[in-house]
C-alpha positions in Angstrom: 0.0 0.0 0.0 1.3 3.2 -1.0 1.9 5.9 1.6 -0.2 9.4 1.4 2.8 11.2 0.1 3.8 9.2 -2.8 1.5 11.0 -5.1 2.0 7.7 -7.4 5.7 7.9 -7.3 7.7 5.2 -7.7 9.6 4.6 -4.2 13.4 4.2 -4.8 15.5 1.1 -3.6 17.6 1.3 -0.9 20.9 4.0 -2.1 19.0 4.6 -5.5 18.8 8.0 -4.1 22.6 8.4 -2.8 23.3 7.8 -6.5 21.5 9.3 -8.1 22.6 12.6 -5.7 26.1 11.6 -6.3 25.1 11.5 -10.1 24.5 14.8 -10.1 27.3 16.2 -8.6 29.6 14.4 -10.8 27.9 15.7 -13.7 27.6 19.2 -12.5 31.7 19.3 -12.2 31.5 22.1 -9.1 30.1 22.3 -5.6 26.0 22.5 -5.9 23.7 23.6 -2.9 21.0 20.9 -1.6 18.3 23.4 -3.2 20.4 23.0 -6.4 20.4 19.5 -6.5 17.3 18.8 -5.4 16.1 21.0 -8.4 18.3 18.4 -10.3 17.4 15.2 -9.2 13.6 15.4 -8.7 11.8 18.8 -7.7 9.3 17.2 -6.2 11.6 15.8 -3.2 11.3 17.8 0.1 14.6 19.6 0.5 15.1 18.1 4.3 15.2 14.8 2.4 18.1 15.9 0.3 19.9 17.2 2.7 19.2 14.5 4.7 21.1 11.8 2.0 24.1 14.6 1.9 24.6 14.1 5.2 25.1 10.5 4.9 27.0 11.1 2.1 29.1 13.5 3.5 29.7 10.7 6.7 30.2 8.1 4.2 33.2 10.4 3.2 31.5 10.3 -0.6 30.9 14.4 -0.7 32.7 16.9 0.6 31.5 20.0 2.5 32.1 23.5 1.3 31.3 26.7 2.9 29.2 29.0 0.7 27.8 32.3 2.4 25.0 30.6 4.9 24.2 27.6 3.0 26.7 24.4 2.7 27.8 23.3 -0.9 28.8 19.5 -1.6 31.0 18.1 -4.0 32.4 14.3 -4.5 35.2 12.9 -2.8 35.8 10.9 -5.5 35.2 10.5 -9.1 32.8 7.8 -10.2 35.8 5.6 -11.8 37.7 6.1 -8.3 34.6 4.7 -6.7 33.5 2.2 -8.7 36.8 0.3 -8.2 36.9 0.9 -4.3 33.8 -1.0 -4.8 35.0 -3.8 -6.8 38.3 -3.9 -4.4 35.9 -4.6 -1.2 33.8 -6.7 -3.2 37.4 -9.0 -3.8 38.7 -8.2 -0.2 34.8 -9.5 1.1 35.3 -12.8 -1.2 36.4 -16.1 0.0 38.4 -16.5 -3.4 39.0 -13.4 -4.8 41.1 -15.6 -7.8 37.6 -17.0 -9.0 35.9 -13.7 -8.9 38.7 -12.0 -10.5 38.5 -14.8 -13.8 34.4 -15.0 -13.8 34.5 -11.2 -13.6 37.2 -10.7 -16.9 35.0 -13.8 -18.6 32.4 -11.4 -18.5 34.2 -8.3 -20.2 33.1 -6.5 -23.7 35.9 -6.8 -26.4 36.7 -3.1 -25.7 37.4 -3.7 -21.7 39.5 -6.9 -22.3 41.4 -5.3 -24.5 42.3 -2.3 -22.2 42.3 -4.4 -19.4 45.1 -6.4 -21.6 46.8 -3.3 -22.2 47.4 -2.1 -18.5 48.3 -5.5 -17.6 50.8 -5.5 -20.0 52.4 -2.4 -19.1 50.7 0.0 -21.1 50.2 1.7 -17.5 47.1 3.1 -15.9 45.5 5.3 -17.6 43.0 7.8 -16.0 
């Protein structure tokens, strides 16, 4: 049963809205106010809820807080790239085998990401 405020919304899953917060920011490529990116992710949102995700952002260490006249600005910590493989590093470090993930997860890569993935193993270094 939906709740009174949904207004036939559909509810996001649990850190759909963390991303898509950090989604913005990323995009936006500066600090952006809560009013700002609430306008950006969904208007409709009640600004204490944004601010409210920031701050678990921001104690998540995923956003950074900057000072802007009264209000508070946020921008990443980290880019997307830089976060995706802090993911996938303690998604191996949670694994028993971290071997067998490792080859099931290159069995699974595009021609494109084998072939740079070939490339930086082979010491065609890290590229950014």
């Amino acid at each position: 049963m939906a709740g009174a405020g949904s207004r036939g919304r559909r509810r996001r899953g649990a850190g759909e809205l963390e991303s898509e917060i950090l989604a913005v920011l990323w995009a936006a490529g500066r600090p952006l106010t809560p009013a700002q990116i609430r306008e950006s992710v969904d208007g409709a949102l009640a600004y204490n809820t944004v601010h409210t995700i920031l701050t678990r952002l921001y104690d998540k260490k995923l956003v950074l807080r900057e000072a802007d006249g009264r209000r508070g600005a946020y921008r990443p910590a980290r880019s997307a790239a830089e976060l995706t493989a802090q993911a996938m590093r303690e998604a191996l470090d949670r694994g028993p085998d971290a071997l067998a993930a490792l080859r099931h997860f290159v069995a699974g890569l595009s021609a494109q990401e084998a072939r740079v993935l070939r490339t930086l193993l082979g010491g065609g270094g890290v590229a950014p």
